[in-house]
C-alpha positions, 0 to 999 in steps of 0.5 A, spaced: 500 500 500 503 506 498 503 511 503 499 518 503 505 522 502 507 518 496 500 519 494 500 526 494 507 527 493 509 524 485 516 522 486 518 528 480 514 533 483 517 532 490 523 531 488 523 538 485 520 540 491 526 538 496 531 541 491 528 548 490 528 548 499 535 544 499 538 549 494 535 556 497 537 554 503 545 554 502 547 548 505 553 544 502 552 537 498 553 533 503 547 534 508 543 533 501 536 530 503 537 525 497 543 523 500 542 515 505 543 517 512 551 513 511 553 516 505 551 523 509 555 521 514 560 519 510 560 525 506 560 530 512 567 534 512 570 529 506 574 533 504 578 535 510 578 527 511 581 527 504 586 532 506 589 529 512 589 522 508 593 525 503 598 528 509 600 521 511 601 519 504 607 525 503 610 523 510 609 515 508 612 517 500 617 521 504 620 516 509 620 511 502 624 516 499 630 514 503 630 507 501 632 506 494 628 499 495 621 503 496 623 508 491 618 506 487 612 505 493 615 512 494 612 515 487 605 511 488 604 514 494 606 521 492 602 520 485 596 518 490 598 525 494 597 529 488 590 525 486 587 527 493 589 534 493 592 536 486 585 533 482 580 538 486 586 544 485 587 542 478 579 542 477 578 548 481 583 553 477 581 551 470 574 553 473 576 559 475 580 560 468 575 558 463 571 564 466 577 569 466 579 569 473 586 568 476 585 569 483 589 566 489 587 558 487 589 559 481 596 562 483 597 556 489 596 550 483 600 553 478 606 553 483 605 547 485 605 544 478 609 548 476 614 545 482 613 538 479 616 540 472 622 543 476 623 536 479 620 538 486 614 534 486 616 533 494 615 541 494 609 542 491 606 535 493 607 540 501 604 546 497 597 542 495 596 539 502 597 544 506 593 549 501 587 542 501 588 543 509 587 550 509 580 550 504 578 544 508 578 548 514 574 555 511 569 549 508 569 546 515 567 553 520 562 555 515 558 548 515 558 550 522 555 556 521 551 554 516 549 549 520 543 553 524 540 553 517 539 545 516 537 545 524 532 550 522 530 547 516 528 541 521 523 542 525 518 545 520 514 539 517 513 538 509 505 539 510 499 541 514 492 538 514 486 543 511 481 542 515 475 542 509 469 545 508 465 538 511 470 538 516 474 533 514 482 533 513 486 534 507 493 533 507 496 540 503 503 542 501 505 547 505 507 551 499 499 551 497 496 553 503 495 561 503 493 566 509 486 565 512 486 557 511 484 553 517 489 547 519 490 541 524 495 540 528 495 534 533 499 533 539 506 531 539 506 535 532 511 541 530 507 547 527 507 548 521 506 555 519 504 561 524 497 562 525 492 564 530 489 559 534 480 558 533 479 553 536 483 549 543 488 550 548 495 547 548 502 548 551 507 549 546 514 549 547 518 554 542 525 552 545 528 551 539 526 557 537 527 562 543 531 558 548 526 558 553 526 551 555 519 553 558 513 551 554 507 557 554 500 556 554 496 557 547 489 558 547 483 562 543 486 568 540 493 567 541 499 567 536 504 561 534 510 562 531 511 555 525 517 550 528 513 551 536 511 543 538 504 542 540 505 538 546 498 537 549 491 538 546 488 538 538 488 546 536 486 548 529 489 555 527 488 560 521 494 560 517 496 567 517 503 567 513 505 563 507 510 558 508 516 563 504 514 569 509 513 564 516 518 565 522 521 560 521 523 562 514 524 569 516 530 566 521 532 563 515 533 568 511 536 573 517 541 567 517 543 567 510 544 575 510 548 574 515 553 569 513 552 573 506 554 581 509 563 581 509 566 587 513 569 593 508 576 589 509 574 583 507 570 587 501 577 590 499 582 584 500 576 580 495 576 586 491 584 586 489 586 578 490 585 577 482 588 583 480 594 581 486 594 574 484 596 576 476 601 581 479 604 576 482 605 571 477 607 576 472 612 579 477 614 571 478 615 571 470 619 577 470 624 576 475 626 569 473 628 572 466 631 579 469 635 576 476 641 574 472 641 580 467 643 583 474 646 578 479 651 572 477 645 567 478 644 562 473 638 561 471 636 553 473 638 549 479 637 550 487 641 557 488 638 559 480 633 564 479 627 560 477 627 556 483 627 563 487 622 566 484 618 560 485 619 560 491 618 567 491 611 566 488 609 561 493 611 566 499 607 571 496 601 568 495 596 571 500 591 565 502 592 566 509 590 574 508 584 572 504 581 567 509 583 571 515 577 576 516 571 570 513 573 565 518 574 570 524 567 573 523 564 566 521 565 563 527 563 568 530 556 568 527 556 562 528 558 561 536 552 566 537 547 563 533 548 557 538 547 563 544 540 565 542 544 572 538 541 572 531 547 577 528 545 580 521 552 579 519 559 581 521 559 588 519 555 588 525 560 585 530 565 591 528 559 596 530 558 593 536 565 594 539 565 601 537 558 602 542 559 608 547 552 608 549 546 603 551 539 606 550 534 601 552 526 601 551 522 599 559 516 595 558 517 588 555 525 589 553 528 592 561 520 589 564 517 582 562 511 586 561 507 581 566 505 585 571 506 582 579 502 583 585 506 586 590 500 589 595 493 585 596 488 585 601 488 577 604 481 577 607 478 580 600 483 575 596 478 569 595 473 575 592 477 579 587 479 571 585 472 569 584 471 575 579 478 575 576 478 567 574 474 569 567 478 575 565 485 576 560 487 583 562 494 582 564 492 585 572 486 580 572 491 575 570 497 577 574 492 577 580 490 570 578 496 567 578 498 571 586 493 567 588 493 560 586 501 560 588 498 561 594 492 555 594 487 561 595 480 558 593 476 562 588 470 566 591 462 563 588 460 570 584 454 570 582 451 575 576 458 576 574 458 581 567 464 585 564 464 592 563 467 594 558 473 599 560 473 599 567 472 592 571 467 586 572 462 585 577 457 581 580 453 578 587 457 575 593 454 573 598 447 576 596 452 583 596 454 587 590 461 587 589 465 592 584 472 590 581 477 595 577 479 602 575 479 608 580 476 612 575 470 607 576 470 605 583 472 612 586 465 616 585 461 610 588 464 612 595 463 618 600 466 624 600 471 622 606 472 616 603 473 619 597 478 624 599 482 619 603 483 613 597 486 619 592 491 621 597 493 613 598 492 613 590 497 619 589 502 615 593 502 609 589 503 613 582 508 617 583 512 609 585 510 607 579 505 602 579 498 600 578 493 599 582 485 597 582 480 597 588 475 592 590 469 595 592 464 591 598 459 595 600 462 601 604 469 598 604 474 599 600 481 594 599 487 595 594 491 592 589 498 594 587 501 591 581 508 593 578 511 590 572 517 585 573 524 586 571 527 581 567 532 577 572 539 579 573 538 586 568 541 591 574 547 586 574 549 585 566 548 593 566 552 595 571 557 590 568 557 593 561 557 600 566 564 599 570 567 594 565 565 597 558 565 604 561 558 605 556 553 610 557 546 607 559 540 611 558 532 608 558 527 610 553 520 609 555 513 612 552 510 611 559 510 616 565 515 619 568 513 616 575 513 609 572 520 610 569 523 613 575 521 607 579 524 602 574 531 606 573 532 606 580 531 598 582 536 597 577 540 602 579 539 607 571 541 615 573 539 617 566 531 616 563 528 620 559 520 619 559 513 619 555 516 619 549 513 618 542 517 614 536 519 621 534 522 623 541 526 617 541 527 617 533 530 624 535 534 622 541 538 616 537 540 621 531 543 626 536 548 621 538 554 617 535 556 609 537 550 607 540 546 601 541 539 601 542 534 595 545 527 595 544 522 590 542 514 594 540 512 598 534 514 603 537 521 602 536 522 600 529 525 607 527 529 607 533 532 600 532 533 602 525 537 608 526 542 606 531 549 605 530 547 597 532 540 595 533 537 590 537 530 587 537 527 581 543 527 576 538 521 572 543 515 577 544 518 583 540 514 586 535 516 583 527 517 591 524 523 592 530 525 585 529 525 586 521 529 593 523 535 591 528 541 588 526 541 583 532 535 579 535 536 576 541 532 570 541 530 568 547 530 575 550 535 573 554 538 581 557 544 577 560 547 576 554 548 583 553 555 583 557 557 577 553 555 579 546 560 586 547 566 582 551 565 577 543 565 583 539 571 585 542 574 579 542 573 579 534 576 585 533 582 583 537 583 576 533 581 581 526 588 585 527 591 578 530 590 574 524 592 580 520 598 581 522 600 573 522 598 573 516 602 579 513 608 579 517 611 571 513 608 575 507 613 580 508 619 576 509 618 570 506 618 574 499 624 577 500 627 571 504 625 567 498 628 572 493 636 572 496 636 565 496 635 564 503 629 559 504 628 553 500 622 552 497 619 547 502 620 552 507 617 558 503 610 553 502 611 551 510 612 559 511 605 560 507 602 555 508 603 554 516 600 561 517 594 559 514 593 554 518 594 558 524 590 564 523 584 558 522 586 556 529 585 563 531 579 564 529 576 557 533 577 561 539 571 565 537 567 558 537 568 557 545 562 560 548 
């Protein structure tokens, strides 16, 4: 019997389906997913494995040489050296030359074939496994980045059941199913495309997505993100992007971008290789024809001028320059990515060095944007329970919560009804009971009462918290909310202060009172409040170097018009994380601290790397020249600093 997905999927069609999302993903051939599971294993990093096989070959057919006996397994394992570094060489640079380039690949295979024709096979069999060595590296570090994308990729199935018209299930291709669909998802299964929930209630657990290894509840109204799992009850949803435009994809995308933008070095150095590499094999040509004319030199032999401008050739190829930026800032991205920081490219990491100034947006970026009970009146609790249990506005859900924590049973509330923007209320105990906003509270008391709760009133206000009243008869009680601070916030902002010496400052559009309250407990002596998208828009364009956090609407503009832009990747808004240049995906504020200390780092191993890459260039070219260095060695020079900056640019994959 042939299977569902093969009877809505004909083999061609699928095909077609699995290569256009492989292809577009950038992923590398072998996690191709026509591939078995053994031969992807087999395939993963294969040519860093052909690579380091090919070295045990040099030292095997150069151990060999020493005996005249194995001279002749000494030339099969050299010929085997060659087939496994020089062929992939060889086809790259006449792929490069048949479209007219000459860049640094073509210039190191030229020089290694040219040192077998000058009977150093040894030597250049050295140059292609120590250049195949380096390749394989840079190959090796972005796969590893690259490798968010194949985990990504992962946790969206390939379809969606439609719920039909009759109200039957029909297995759709994600690609057909367009805004405003309705479709199932049972328990256990990965969301397929964001959507709103129109039907049921379920825990989702987004950790793949955010990091936050705690699942949140999902009901009627709310929003879920494509790549969230349905851990308990059926939900049906109303699909509200395609499956190019979900979130999932978006990340995707965001990711690409990222490993696509190269700082302006980096820009520079790929901009000039090809025109370097031609100067450099014109210039190898010309002193091997003039250095005799100039000194006594003969034109063959070890001291000759041919074997020196050679040596010459291979000393002054750059390789080790031309990979030493994409391989620091790609494993930076890619260590970040594993931390929850979504990096729109390297560039980026520069920008965030530089920062001298932090401003930061307060509710849902500073704050949770959940409110917390701090002050209830205990005897009154089981009644304002029993007339909050029904409500979803976030003080009836705060107050809710404070509640049930403290095993408080709901009061019975009989001829319960909302009124809409000010409260609920109903009957307990035969007694009308009101529960909601001063504004609507208040006139019902006496004069004196009156007088005496605005007093209370003006207080709680000005500390910035909220506040509603329960109203029983003639008594009055209170209620006092407060948004939560995010956890250890005051700690990874006092760190950038002291050690980063950075400015911070809070822009909020809420009340003075409210912001002041919050900067305090987190110890922020500059706020500015009740600003417009416009005032915070006005205040970022005023300054130089700074970094902006933010995660509503509102801060769109301002994101997009800092030095560096961060968005909260978990409840910000699609337009500030569209406009930031980080996402911190799990709105995890702690790793603020550690994001600069990383930006640094990378700057740092940037002007490491660029040094250990110049400085054997220097030397080894005028060494090379006068003779003083032997081809192997100029290859060791060359090749080794190659090595090293890769090395160097591992550190930035500790965590």
């Amino acid at each position: 019997m042939r299977s569902t997905r093969t009877s809505l999927f004909p083999r061609a069609k699928r095909s077609s389906l699995l290569s256009e999302d492989f292809f577009s993903s950038g992923m590398e051939e072998e996690v191709s997913p026509f591939l078995t599971p053994s031969s992807r294993k087999l395939g993963r990093n294969l040519s860093l494995k052909a690579s380091i096989f090919s070295i045990f070959c040099l030292l095997a057919a150069f151990s060999c040489s020493f005996f005249p006996s194995l001279d002749a397994l000494s030339q099969l394992l050299l010929l085997l050296t060659y087939f496994l570094a020089g062929i992939p060489a060889l086809i790259g640079a006449l792929e490069d030359l048949s479209s007219f380039q000459i860049n640094i690949d073509v210039l190191m295979t030229f020089a290694a074939f040219l040192a077998v024709l000058m009977g150093k096979s040894q030597e250049g069999a050295l140059l292609l496994v120590l250049f195949s060595i380096s390749e394989s590296m840079e190959k090796a570090i972005s796969l590893k980045a690259k490798g968010a994308i194949g985990a990504l990729k992962k946790l969206t199935p390939e379809t969606a059941l439609v719920i039909q018209p009759n109200g039957s299930l029909k297995k759709t291709a994600l690609f057909h199913i367009t805004p405003g669909t309705h479709i199932h998802v049972q328990a256990g299964e990965i969301i397929p495309l964001d959507g709103t929930v129109i039907s049921g209630i379920s825990q989702i657990d987004l950790a793949h997505l955010t990091g936050e290894r705690v699942p949140i509840l999902r009901k009627v109204g709310d929003t879920i993100p494509a790549g969230g799992k349905n851990l308990e009850g059926a939900l049906s949803l109303k699909v509200t992007c395609t499956s190019t435009d979900s979130t999932l994809s978006r990340l995707i995308q965001l990711i690409l971008k990222a490993q696509e933008a190269k700082p302006q070095l980096q820009r520079f150095l790929d901009k000039i290789s090809s025109t370097y590499a031609l100067v450099v094999i014109l210039l190898t040509f010309f002193l091997a024809a003039t250095l005799p004319l100039f000194f006594s030199l003969p034109y063959l032999g070890q001291e000759g001028s041919i074997y020196r401008s050679l040596a010459f050739m291979i000393a002054a190829s750059p390789c080790a320059l031309i990979i030493a930026i994409p391989m620091t800032y790609l494993s930076a991205v890619s260590v970040c990515a594993r931390q929850g920081i979504l990096i729109k490219g390297g560039t980026i990491l520069d920008a965030c060095a530089k920062c001298k100034t932090l401003a930061m947006d307060k509710t849902g970026t500073l704050t949770t944007g959940e409110l917390h009970c701090l002050e209830v009146s205990e005897p009154f609790l089981p009644i304002a329970y029993g007339l909050e249990l029904s409500s979803t506005h976030p003080i009836a859900r705060a107050l809710v919560t404070y509640a049930s924590q403290r095993g408080i049973t709901p009061a019975v509330i009989s001829q319960f009804h909302t009124v809409p923007g000010y409260g609920v209320q109903g009957l307990y105990e035969d007694q009308e009971v009101f529960l909601g906003s001063p504004a609507w509270i208040l006139p019902k008391l006496t004069p004196e009462y009156k007088k005496q709760m605005e007093a209370q009133l003006k207080e709680i206000h000005e500390r910035g918290e909220l506040v509603t009243l329960l109203l029983i008869g003639t008594r009055c009680a209170l209620f006092r909310f407060q948004d939560t601070i995010r956890t250890d916030v005051a700690k990874t902002l006092q760190a950038l202060k002291k050690k980063w010496k950075m400015r911070l400052v809070m822009l909020t559009g809420d009340n003075a009172s409210s912001a002041r309250a919050i900067a305090e407990q987190i110890g922020l002596s500059e706020f500015h409040a009740q600003l417009s998208p416009q005032d915070k828009l006005a205040f970022i364009e005023k300054e130089s170097h700074l970094m902006m956090i933010g995660d509503g609407i509102n801060d769109g503009p301002a994101l997009a018009r800092a030095h560096v832009g961060i968005a909260m990747g978990k409840l910000g808004s699609r337009v500030a994380i569209e406009a930031a240049d980080i996402i911190l995906l799990n709105d995890n504020l702690e790793l603020l601290e550690w994001l600069v200390k990383k930006s640094h780092q990378v700057v740092r191993i940037v002007k490491q790397n660029v040094l250990l890459a110049a400085i054997p260039i220097l030397f080894a070219t005028f060494f090379a020249l006068c003779g003083w260095i032997p081809l192997w060695m100029a290859v060791i020079v060359h090749e080794g600093g190659t090595v090293l900056v890769s090395l160097n640019a591992l550190r930035l994959l500790k965590k």
